[in-house]
C-alpha positions, 0 to 999 in steps of 0.5 A: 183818525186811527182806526179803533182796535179795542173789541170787546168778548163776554161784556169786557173790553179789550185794548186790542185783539192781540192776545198770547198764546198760553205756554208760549211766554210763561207768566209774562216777566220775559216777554215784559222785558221785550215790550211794555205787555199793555201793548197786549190786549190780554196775556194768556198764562202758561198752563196752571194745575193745582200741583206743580209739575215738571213735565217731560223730560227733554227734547220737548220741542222740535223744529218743523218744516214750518211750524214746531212740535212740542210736548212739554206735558204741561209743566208749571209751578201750580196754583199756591205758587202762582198765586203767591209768586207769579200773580204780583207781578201780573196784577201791576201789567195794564192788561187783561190777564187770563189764566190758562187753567189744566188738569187730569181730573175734573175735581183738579179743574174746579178746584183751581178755579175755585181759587182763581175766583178769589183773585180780582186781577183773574179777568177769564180763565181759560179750559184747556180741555185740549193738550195732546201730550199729557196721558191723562184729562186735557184732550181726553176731556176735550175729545167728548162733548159731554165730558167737555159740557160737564167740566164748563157747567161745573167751573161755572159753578165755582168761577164767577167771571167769563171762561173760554173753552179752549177746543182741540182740532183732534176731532171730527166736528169741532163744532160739536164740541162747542156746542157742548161747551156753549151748553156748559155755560162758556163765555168764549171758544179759542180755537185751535190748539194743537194738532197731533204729530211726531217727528223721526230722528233717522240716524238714531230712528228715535222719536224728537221727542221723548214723549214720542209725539207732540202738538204742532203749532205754527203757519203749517197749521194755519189752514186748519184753525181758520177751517175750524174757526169758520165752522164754530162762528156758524154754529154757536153764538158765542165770541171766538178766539182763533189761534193756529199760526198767526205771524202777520197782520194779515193773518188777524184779518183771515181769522176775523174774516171767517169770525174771530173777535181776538186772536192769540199768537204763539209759535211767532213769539219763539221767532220774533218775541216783540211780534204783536207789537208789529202786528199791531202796527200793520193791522192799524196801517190795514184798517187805514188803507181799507177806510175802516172805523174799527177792527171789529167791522172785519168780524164774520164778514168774509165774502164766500163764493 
């Protein structure tokens, strides 16, 4: 029998764990012409404000040892033309779609869900409460737990379906941080984004970057997240999403092992665009070899020492 890869976060079904990571496939017409994106249990969009922005100017990414920097500073087309013009095309993909939600007030924050909550197709939004490389909100909200239980609290008012809280491993106690959102009324904690650094160009001396610093993403980060992760499943009750460089089906167990329900893949798709329909494919050959039922009977079951 195949294994069973569906699991289910905040009451609603998912074909299997494997979502994408917000900014790393837009609002998913490329990578549709990679792979059907009903092989994803969910795309996660690329950053929405309320106006449209262009972000910083290039270079915004940089190569790393083994992962990549990026300070794209949250450019997008905003929400009228997400709606009118990005939106279409996402309500015909079979599966789950969650809008990646930013803003540099809070005011910006509940007005863009506000008008998510008119578009069925919106299965979850997302808070990134957590972008290093914008000057203002992003990780300034989500450096504060009261700021942070604040802005849920108040989305929960205007957006009527279940919202994650994207949490910034730039802190000293994640899980103090989502404690506060649990407060607030989310539905689901994804763990990590980036963490904070730069890069030196030493013949120019000049940052890659030309926002001077960016957020790391890739396997160089992987120890972190899976940390984090481990540390918020034994502190809220709430289903968690990890994220932080997940490139093999080996990586999804790590993550569920220590309590994660879904994972979303990021970095890999810049390397291997098709790479969670491999995954998905190792992590079915996984769950064989180990005589297990479903994926979800990996969740929290690590064995520590």
């Amino acid at each position: 029998m195949k294994p069973d890869l569906r699991v289910t976060i905040a009451g609603m079904e998912f074909a299997n764990p494997l979502m994408t990571a917000s900014g790393c496939c837009g609002y998913g017409e490329e990578l549709a012409e990679v792979f059907p994106l009903s092989r994803l249990g969910a795309l996660v969009t690329k950053s929405i404000t309320l106006k449209p922005r262009l972000g910083h100017p290039p270079p915004r990414t940089a190569e790393t040892a083994s992962g990549m920097l990026n300070a794209i500073g949250l450019a997008n087309v905003g929400i009228d033309a997400f709606i009118t013009d990005k939106l279409p095309f996402l309500e015909k993909q079979k599966t789950r779609v969650i809008v990646n939600v930013a803003g540099s007030s809070a005011s910006e924050y509940i007005e863009v869900c506000r008008r998510l909550n008119d578009c069925p197709r919106v299965d979850m939004v997302e808070l990134n409460v957590s972008c290093p490389n914008v000057d203002e909100g992003g990780i300034e909200i989500g450096t504060d737990p009261l700021q942070t239980e604040k802005i849920v609290a108040d989305v929960r008012k205007v957006f009527k379906r279940p919202i994650i809280a994207k949490m910034t491993p730039n802190v000293t106690d994640v899980g103090i941080v989502a404690r506060a959102a649990e407060a607030g009324g989310a539905d689901a904690i994804s763990l990590i984004n980036t963490l904070t650094g730069t890069s030196i160009d030493v013949n120019t001396w000049r940052p890659r970057l030309t926002y001077n610093r960016g957020g790391l993403s890739g396997p160089a980060i992987k120890p972190v997240a899976l940390a984090m992760v481990d540390r918020v499943y034994n502190c809220t009750r709430l289903p968690l999403i990890g994220i932080g460089g997940i490139t093999t089906a080996d990586d999804v167990v790590e993550f569920m092992l220590v309590g994660a329900t879904a994972v979303q893949i990021g970095t890999a798709l810049f390397v291997q665009p098709d790479a969670p329909v491999r995954i998905a494919k190792d992590l079915t050959a996984y769950l064989r070899e180990k005589k297990l039922h479903s994926v979800t009977e990996l969740i929290g079951k690590v064995r520590k020492y």
